[in-house]
C-alpha positions as CSV (number, residue, x, y, z in Angstrom):
1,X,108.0,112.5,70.4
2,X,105.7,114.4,72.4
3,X,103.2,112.6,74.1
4,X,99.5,113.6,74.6
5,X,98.1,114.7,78.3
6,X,94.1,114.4,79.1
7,X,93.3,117.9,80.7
8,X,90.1,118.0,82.6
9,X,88.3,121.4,82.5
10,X,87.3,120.9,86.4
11,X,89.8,119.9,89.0
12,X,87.4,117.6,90.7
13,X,86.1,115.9,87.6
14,X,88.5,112.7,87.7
15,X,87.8,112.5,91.5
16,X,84.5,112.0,90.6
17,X,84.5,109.3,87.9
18,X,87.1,107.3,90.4
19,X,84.7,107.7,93.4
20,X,82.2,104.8,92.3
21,X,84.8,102.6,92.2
22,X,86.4,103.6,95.0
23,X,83.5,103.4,97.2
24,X,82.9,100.0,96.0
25,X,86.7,99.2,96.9
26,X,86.4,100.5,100.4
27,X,82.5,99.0,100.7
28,X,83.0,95.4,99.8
29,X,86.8,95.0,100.0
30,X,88.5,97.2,102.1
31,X,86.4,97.7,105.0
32,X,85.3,93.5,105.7
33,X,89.1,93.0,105.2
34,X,89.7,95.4,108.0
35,X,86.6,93.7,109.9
36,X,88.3,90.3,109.5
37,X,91.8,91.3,110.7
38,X,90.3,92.9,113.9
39,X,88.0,89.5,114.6
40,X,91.5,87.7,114.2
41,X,92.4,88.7,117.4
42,X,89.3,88.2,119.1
43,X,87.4,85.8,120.6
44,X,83.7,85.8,120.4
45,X,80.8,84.1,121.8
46,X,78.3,82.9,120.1
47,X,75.1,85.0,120.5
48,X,77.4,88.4,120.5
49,X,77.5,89.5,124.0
50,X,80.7,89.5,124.5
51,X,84.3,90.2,122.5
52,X,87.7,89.1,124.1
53,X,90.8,90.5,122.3
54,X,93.0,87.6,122.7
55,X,96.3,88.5,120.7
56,X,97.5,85.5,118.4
57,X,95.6,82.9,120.2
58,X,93.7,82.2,116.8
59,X,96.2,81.8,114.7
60,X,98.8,79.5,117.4
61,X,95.5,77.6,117.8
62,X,95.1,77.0,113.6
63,X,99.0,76.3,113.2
64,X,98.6,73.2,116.0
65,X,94.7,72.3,114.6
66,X,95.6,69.4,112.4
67,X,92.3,69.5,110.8
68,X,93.7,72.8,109.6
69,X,96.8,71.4,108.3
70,X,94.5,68.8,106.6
71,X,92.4,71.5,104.9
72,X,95.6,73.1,103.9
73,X,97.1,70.2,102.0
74,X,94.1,68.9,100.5
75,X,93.7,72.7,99.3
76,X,97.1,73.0,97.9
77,X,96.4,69.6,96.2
78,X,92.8,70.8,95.0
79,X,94.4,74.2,93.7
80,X,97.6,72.1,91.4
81,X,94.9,69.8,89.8
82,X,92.5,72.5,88.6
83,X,94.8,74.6,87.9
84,X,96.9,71.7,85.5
85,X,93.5,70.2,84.8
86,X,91.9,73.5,83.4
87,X,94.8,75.2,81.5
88,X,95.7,71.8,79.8
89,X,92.3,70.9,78.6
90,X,91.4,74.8,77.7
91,X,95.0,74.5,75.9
92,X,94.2,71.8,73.8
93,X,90.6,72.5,72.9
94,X,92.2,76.6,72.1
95,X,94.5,74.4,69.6
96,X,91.6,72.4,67.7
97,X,89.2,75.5,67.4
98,X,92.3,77.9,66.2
99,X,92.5,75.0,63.5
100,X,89.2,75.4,62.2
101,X,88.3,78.1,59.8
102,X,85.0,78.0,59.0
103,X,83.1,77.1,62.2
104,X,85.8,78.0,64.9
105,X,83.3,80.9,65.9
106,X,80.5,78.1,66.4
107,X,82.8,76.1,68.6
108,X,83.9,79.2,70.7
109,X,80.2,80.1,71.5
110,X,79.6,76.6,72.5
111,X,82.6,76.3,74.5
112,X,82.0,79.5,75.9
113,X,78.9,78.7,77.3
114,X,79.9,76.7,80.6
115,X,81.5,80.0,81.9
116,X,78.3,81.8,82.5
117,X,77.3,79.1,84.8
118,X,77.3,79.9,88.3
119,X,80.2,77.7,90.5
120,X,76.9,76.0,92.7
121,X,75.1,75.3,89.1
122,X,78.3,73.6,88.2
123,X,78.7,71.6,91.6
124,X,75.2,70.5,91.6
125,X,75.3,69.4,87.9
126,X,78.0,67.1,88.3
127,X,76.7,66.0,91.6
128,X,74.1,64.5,89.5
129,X,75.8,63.2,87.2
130,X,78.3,61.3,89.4
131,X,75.2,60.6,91.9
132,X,75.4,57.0,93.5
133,X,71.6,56.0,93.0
134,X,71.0,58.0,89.6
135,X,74.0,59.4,87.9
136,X,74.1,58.4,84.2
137,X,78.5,58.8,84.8
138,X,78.6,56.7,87.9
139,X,76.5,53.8,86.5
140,X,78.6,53.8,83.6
141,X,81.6,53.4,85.8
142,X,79.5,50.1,87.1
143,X,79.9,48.6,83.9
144,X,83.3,48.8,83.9
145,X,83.7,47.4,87.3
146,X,84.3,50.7,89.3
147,X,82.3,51.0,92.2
148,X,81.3,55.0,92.7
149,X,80.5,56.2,95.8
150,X,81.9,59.9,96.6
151,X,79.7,60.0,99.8
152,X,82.1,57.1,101.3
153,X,85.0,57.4,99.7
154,X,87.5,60.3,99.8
155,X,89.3,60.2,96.9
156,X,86.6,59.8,94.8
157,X,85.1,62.9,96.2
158,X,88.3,65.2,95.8
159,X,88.0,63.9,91.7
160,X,84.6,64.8,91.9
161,X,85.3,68.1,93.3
162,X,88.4,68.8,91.1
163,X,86.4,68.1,87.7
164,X,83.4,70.1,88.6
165,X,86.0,73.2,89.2
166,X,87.9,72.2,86.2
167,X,84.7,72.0,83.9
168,X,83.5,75.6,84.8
169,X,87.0,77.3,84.6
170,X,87.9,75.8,81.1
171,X,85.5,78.1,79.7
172,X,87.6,81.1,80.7
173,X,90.7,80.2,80.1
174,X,90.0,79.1,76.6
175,X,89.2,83.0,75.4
176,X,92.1,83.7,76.4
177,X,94.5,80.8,74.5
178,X,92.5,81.6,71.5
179,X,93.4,84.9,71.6
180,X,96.8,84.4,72.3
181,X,97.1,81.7,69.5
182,X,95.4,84.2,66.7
183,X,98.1,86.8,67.7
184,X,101.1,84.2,66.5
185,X,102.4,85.4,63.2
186,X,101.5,82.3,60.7
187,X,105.1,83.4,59.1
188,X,107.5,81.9,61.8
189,X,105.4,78.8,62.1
190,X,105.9,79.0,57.6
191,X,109.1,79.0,58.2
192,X,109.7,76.3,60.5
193,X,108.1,74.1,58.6
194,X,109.9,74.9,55.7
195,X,113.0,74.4,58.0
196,X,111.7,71.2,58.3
197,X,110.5,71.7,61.8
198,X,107.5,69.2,62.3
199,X,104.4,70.1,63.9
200,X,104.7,69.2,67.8
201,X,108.4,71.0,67.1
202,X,107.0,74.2,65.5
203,X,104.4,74.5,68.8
204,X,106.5,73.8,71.7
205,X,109.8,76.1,70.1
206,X,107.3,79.1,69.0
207,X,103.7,78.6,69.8
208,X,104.1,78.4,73.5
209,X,107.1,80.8,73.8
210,X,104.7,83.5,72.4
211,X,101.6,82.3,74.5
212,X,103.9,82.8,77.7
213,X,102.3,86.1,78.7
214,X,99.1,84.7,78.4
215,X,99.6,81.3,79.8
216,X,100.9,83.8,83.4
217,X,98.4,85.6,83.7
218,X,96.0,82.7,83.8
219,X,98.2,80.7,86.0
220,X,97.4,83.9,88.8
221,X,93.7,84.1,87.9
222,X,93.4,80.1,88.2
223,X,94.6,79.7,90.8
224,X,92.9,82.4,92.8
225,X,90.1,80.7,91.3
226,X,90.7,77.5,93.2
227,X,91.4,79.2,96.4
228,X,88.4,81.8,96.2
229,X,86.1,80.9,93.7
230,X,85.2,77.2,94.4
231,X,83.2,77.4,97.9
232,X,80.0,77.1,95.6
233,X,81.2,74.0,93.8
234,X,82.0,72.4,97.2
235,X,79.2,73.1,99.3
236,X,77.1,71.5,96.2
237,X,78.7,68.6,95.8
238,X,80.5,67.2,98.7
239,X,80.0,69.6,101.9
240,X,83.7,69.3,102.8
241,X,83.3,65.5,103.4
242,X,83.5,62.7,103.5
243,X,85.6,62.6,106.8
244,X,86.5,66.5,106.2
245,X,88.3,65.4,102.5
246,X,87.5,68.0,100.5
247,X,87.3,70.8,103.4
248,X,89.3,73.1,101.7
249,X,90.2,76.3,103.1
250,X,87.7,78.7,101.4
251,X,84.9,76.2,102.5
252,X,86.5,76.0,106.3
253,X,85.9,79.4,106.9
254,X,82.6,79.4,106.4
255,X,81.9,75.9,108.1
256,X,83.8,77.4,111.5
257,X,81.7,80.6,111.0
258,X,79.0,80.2,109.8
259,X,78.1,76.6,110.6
260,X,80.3,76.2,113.6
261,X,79.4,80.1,115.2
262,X,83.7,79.9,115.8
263,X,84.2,83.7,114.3
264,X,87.5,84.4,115.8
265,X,89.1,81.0,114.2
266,X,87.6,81.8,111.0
267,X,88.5,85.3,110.6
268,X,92.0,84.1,111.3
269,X,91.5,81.5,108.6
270,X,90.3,84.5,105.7
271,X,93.4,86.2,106.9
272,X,95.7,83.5,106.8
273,X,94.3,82.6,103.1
274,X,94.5,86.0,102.2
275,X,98.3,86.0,103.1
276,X,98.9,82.6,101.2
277,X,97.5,83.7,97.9
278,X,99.3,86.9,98.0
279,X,102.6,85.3,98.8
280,X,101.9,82.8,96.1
281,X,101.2,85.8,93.5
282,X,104.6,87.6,94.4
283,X,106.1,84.3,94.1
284,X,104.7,83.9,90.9
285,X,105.7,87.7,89.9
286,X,109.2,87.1,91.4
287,X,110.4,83.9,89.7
288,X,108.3,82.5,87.2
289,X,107.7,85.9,85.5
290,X,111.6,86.0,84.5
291,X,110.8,83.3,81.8
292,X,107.7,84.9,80.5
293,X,108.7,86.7,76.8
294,X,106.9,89.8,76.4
């Protein structure tokens, strides 16, 4: 079998169409990268003046910071929930709507719609609705005895934070299941069930088996998500407090940076998450991949 080869008619045609994207790439990507590896090893004062290349002081300093090591725990514990949170819910909601056959394409749209949201639009709305004074969710929660008050208390805040990231990822993760769920063939799950396989049976021995590719790929993209994505939802809700409880990495950085003029610590900090989400993707690649059925 012979297979087919696109011939350009001009040699620098392709270089062209690539360039764009390229220059995009090395624009927004590549070149601050660079920019944040060299401030990684320098310190800087605050107005400008003056730049001190200072080797690995930065990141010895972060290792022995324990508010660093805070941030970094409360972030891995931020990343497992949303990540749990949003697949399981999008999961089950995937389930339902592939169920329907008349008005699964209503449902979709509606469920759809939370992803076009921006992250701070998301923060802010549940900010409002788990507000102390006027949220319709946390007086609710006073009639059944809870007393709400993220301002105050920290784990209340790290919920807050971790459903408001939850809520807006759902959305995405959903196309994705009910794609993965139309492309089961109805035959094998016929034939279970004429096997006598019941229905819980049927869906964990061949429904998620086949939904494995998908179900990876959206473990990477959520949690990138959670390490990247959710500096809007934090800085509307909670500002990394109360007491520096949900000060998780992504929103670190910018408080030493922006908020704390500290560029040297912070640049260290974008490199070091940099390096922890690409170890956590070849991780991911390297071991969890092997039971993934293609």
């Amino acid at each position: 079998m012979q297979t087919k080869r696109t011939i350009f008619p001009n040699m620098w045609l392709p270089y062209g169409l690539l360039a764009p994207q390229l220059a995009i790439t090395l624009v927004f990507f590549i070149w601050p990268a660079l920019q944040a590896v060299k401030s990684s090893f320098e310190r800087e004062d605050p107005f400008g003046f003056k730049t001190t290349f200072i080797w690995f002081a930065n990141y010895s300093k972060l290792l022995a910071d324990p508010m660093y090591l805070n941030a970094l725990w409360r972030t891995l514990i931020f990343a497992v929930l949303v990540t749990v949170i949003a697949m399981g819910v999008s999961l089950v909601l995937a389930v339902a709507v592939n169920r329907l056959l008349r008005s699964g394409r209503v449902y979709t749209t509606l469920l759809v719609w939370p992803y076009a949201v921006a992250p701070v639009v998301a923060g802010i709305l549940w900010w409002f609705m788990f507000n102390p004074s006027i949220g319709i969710l946390s007086y609710v929660l006073g009639q059944m005895g809870v007393t709400w008050n993220h301002r105050v208390n920290a784990d209340q805040a790290m919920i807050l934070i971790v459903l408001a990231a939850s809520w807006k990822q759902i959305s995405y993760n959903f196309l994705f299941f009910v794609a993965g769920l139309q492309s089961v063939p109805a035959s094998l799950s016929e034939a279970a069930a004429i096997d006598g396989a019941g229905p819980f049976k049927r869906f964990w021995t061949i429904v998620v088996p086949l939904l494995s590719p998908t179900t990876f790929f959206l473990l990477i993209v959520n949690i990138n998500y959670a390490m990247f994505d959710t500096f809007g939802v934090v800085d509307a809700t909670t500002s990394g407090g109360p007491a520096q409880s949900t000060n998780i990495l992504v929103y670190k950085v910018y408080a030493d940076g922006f908020l704390g003029l500290n560029i040297g610590s912070s640049a260290a900090q974008s490199v070091l998450l940099m390096l922890i989400v690409i170890v956590l993707t070849v991780v991911q690649f390297r071991f969890v991949e092997r039971r993934v059925q293609y």
